[in-house]
N, C-alpha and C positions, 0 to 999 in steps of 0.2 A: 507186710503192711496190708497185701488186701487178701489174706486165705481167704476170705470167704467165696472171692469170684475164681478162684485157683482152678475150681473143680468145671465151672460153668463155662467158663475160657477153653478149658482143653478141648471139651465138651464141641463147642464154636468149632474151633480147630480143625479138629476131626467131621464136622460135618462139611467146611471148606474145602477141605481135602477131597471130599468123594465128591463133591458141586464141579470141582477141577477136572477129577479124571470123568467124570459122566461127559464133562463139555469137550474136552482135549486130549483126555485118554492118559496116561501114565507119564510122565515128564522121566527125562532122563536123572538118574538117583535118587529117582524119587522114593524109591522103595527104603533103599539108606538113610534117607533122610527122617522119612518117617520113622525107621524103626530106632534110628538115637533119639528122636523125641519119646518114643515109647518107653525104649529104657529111661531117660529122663521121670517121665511121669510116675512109671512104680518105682521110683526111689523115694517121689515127693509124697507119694497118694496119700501112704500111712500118716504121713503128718498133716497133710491136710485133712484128712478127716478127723483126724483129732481135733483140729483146729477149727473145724466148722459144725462139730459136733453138737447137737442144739440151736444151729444155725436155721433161718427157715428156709427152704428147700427153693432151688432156684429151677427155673425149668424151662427147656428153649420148645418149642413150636416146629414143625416140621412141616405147617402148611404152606410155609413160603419159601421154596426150590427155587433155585436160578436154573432157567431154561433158556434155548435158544428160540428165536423168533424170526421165524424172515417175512420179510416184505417186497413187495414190486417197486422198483423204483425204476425209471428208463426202461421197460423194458428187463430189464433185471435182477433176477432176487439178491436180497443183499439181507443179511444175518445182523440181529441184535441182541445182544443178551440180558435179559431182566428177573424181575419176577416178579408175578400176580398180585395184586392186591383189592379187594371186595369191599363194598360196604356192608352192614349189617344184617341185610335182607341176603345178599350174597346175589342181588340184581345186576349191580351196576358194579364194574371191573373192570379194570385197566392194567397196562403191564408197564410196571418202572424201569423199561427196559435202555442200554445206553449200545453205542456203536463199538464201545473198547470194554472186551472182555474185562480188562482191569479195572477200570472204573465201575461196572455191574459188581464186580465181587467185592470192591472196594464199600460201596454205599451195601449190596446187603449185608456184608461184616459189618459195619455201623448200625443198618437196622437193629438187628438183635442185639449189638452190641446196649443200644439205648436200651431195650428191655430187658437186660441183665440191670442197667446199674438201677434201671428204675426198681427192683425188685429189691434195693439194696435197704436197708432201717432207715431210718431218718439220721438216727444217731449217730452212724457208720458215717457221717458226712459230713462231722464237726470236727475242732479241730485236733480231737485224738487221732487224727488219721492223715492232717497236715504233714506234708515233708518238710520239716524243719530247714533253715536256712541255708546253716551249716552244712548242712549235705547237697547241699549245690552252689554257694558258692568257697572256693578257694584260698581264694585272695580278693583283694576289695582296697581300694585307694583312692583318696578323692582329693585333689589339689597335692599331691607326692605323699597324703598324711592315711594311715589308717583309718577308715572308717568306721564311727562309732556303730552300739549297737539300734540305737535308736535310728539312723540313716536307713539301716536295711531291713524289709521288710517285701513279704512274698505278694502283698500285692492282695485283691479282693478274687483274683481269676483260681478255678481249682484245678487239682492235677491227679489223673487217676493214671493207671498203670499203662491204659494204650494210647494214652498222650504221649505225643514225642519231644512235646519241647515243654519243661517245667515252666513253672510263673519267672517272669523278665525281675532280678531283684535290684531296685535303683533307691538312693539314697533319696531321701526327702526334701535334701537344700538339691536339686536334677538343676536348676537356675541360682546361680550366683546374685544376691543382693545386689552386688556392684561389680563394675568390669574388674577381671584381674588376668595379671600370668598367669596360667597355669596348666597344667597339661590333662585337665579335666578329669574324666572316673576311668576307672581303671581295674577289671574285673577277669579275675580266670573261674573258670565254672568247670563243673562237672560237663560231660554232655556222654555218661556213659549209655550204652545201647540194649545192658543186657534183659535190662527188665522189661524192655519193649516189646508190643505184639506187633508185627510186621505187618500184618492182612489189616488193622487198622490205619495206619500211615504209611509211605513209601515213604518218606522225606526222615532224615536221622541230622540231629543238632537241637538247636534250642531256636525258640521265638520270642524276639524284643519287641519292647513299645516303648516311644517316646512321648509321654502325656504330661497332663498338667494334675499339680493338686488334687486328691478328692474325686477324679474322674475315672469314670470307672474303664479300664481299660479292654479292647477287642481285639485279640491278637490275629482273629481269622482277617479282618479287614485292614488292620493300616500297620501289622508288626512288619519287621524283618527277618530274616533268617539267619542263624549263626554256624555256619558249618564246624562241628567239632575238629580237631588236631590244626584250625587256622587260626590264626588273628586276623580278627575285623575292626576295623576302624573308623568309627562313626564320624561324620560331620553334620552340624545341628543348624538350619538357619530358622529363624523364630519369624514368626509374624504374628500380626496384632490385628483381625481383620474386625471393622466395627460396621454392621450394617446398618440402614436407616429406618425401614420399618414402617409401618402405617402408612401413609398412602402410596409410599414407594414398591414397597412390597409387605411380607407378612415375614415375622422373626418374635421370638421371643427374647425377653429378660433373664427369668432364672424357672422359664418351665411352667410357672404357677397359673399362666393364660392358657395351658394346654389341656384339650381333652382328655388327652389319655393318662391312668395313674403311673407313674413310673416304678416299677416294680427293684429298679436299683437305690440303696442306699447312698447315693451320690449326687453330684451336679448334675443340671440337664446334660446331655448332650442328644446329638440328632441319632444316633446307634439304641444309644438307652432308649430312647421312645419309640423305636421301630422295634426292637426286640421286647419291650412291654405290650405294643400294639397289637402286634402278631400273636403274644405269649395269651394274652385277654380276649381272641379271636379265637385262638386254640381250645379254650377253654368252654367258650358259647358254642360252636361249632361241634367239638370232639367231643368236651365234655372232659377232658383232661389237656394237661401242662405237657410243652416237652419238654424233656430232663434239660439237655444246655442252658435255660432261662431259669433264671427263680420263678416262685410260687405266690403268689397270694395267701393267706391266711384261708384256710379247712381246702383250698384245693389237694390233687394228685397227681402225681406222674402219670404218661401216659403207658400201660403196659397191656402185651395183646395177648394178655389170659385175662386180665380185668375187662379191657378197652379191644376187641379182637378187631377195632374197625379203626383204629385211628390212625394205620397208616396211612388206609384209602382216604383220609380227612387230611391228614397232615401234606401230603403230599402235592394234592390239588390246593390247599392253600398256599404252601411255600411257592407251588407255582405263576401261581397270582400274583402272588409277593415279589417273587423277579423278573415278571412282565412289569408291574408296576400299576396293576388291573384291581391291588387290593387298597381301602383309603388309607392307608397308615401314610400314604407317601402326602397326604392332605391335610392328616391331624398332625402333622409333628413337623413343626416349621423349626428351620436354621436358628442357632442361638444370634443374638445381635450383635455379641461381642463373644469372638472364639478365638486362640491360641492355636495355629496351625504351626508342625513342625517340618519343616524338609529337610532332609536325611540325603546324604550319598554316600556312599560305604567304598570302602578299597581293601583287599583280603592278603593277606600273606601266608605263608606255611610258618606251623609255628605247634611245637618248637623245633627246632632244626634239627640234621641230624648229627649236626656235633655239639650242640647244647642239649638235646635233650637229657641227655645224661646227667647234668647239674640241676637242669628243674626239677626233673624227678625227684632229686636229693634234697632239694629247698622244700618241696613238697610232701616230703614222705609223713611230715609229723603233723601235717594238721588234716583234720576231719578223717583219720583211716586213709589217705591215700594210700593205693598200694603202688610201692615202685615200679612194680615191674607188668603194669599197665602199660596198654601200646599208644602211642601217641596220640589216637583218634577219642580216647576216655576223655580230654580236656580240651576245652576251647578261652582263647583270649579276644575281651572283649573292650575295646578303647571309645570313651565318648568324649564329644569336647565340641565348643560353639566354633562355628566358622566363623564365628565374626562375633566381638562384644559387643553388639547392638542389637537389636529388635527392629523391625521395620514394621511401619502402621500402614494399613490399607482401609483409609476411609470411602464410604460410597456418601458422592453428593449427587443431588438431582444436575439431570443432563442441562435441563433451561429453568433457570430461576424466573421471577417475575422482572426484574431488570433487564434480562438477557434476551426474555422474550420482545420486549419491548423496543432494544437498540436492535435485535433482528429483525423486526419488521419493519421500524425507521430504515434499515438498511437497504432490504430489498423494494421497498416503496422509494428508495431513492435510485435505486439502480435500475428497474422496468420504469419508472414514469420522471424520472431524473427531476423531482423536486423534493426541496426540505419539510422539514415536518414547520418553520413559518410558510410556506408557501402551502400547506394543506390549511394549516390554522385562517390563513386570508382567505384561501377558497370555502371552506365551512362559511368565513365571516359574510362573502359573497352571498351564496347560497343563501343562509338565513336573511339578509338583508333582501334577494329577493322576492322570499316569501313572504315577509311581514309587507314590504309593500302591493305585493299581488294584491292580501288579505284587505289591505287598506282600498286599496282599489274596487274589491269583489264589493266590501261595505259600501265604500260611497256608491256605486252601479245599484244594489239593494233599496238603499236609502231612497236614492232619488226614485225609484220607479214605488216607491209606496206615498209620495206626496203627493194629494188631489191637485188636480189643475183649474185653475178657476175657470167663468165663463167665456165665451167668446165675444172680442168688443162689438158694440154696434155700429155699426156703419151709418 
């Protein structure tokens, strides 16, 4: 499926490999290890380069080494390992450096690893290159009945070869019209391991989502995990959160009030518009897109034989981005009415060790299963509502105009212990004093402007 990156992978591989021994020196079998990969690779090579033959040439960079770094802290030097990254002047540089050696190798294999797939065609990335359904899911049941072909479907998320958990495939009716029996979906998957590159993820199984319609789904953020050779068993509770909006707070309808353009073809949500926000920053900023986001119309990937500065751009802004120091977190306000699911999962082994024997055989004739795969090739996947109801969570204002009002009746009767008629008397008081002060002030006026006549005569 992906010769073309077969050759640029190894490539990776082996520059990993020597990143390791420079920092930690030779790991025990390591040398075995490597040399069955080797044998591996000249078995494959010839055909791959058959296979990429007229392919355009892909090409990794060697100016970003993981090194060690120490620092003073306490008192103390303490080691980190990263690697360099410049902006374009080659002034100003910083080092991506982390505390666990596995995490540094981890994120710079994803470095390069982006700038392999960015160097990949366009058209390499359509759907001649999709994993078909079939080849990941097994089996599929939804209320005890097979599920049509139109239910299943991989979903808008894509899957390249050092992804470890394929697109989450759920059927279209995921919410029943109306309450009923039944023992909800029902899915055995693939979760084989062999096509996987290890140095890109630690973690082996698949990742779910539970979303609504139309919505584009983020598995790094709200999926779960499916450990292959278990059974997982989903429970779903739904809510119906509707915020209030305008002078309460700020939320949007259906996105159309928002600055930013949403680069997913779907429903608002608040993900979509922070990974568009970011995506249209990267762009002003870098001067290219990162590959995980879609594109805009005449934009590009970013890749550091075109872009040789964008990780020192990319990185300082992601980091912005999880301080919360960049405005995306200001333009892209909570939808007003969202669909929140809550999930709790309970795991079992599965298949057993004295069934697996019969599932194997129940399985052997669809999709190429091969029987005599080990048990950790398949995982079983159970969803179903904890409850046939929906629960709404409306936001109303804390003190309405009524509320304010018997509040303050209340505590004006509890500090000065009268009613609101004993205020209305006293106002009445009050003004009745003033009008006759007034009346008073006038006639005092009055009289001292009337001449006095003469004095009698005596």
């Amino acid at each position: 499926r992906f010769e073309l990156l077969r050759e640029p992978l190894e490539q990776l591989e082996r520059m990993a490999e020597r990143s390791l021994r420079l920092l930690y020196g030779p790991g025990p079998g390591g040398a075995s290890g490597r040399q069955r990969r080797s044998q591996t690779r000249s078995q494959t090579r010839s055909h791959t380069r058959s296979q990429t033959q007229g392919s355009p040439g892909f090409r990794l960079s060697r100016e970003f080494p993981l090194r060690r770094v120490w620092e003073l802290r306490a008192g103390k030097n303490h080691s980190r390992v990263g690697f360099q990254l410049c902006n374009s002047t080659g002034g100003n540089c910083f080092y991506n450096s982390y505390s666990s050696g596995m995490d540094a190798l981890l994120e710079w294999f994803r470095f390069h690893y982006v700038n392999i797939m960015a160097q990949l065609p366009v058209a390499t990335e359509g759907s001649q290159h999709q994993e078909r359904v079939q080849d990941v899911v097994y089996s599929c049941q939804y209320d005890g009945e097979p599920c049509r072909p139109r239910w299943v479907q991989t979903g808008n998320s894509r899957e390249f070869p050092g992804n470890p958990f394929p697109p989450s495939p759920f059927p279209e009716r995921a919410v029943p019209d109306a309450p009923r029996v039944s023992p909800g979906l029902s899915l055995i998957l693939r979760a084989q391991q062999g096509a996987r590159i290890p140095l890109l993820s630690t973690v082996a199984g698949l990742r779910v989502m539970i979303h609504r319609h139309n919505q584009t789904p983020f598995l790094e953020h709200e999926g779960i995990g499916v450990r292959p050779g278990i059974a997982t068993a989903v429970a779903i509770r739904q809510d119906e959160v509707n915020r209030l909006g305008g002078n309460y707070g700020r939320c949007t309808t259906d996105g159309a009030d928002v600055a930013v353009e949403l680069l997913y073809n779907n429903s608002y949500t608040l993900q979509a518009c922070l990974h568009s926000c970011f995506q249209h920053i990267m762009l002003r900023d870098c001067g290219c897109g990162y590959f995980y986001y879609p594109l805009p119309a005449g934009a590009r990937y970013c890749d550091y034989h075109r872009h040789p500065a964008w990780g020192h751009c990319f990185y300082q802004l992601y980091r912005r981005l999880r301080s919360h120091r960049l405005n995306c977190f200001q333009q892209c306000p909570k939808p007003c009415r969202e669909s929140l699911y809550k999930v709790s999962a309970g795991t079992a082994r599965w298949p057993s060790a004295k069934s697996q024997g019969w599932v194997r055989q129940a399985l052997r004739h669809q999709n190429g299963y091969n029987s005599s795969s080990r048990r950790t090739d398949v995982a079983k996947l159970s969803v179903f509502f904890q409850r046939l109801s929906s629960r709404a969570l409306r936001e109303a204002p804390l003190l309405s105009e009524n509320l304010l009002l018997s509040g303050m009746g209340s505590q004006w009767s509890l500090w000065f212990g009268s009613s609101v008629l004993s205020v209305v008397e006293m106002l009445e008081l009050l003004v009745d004093t003033l009008v006759l002060s007034l009346l008073f002030c006038f006639q005092r006026l009055r009289a001292r402007g009337i001449p006095r006549g003469p004095d009698p005569i005596p």
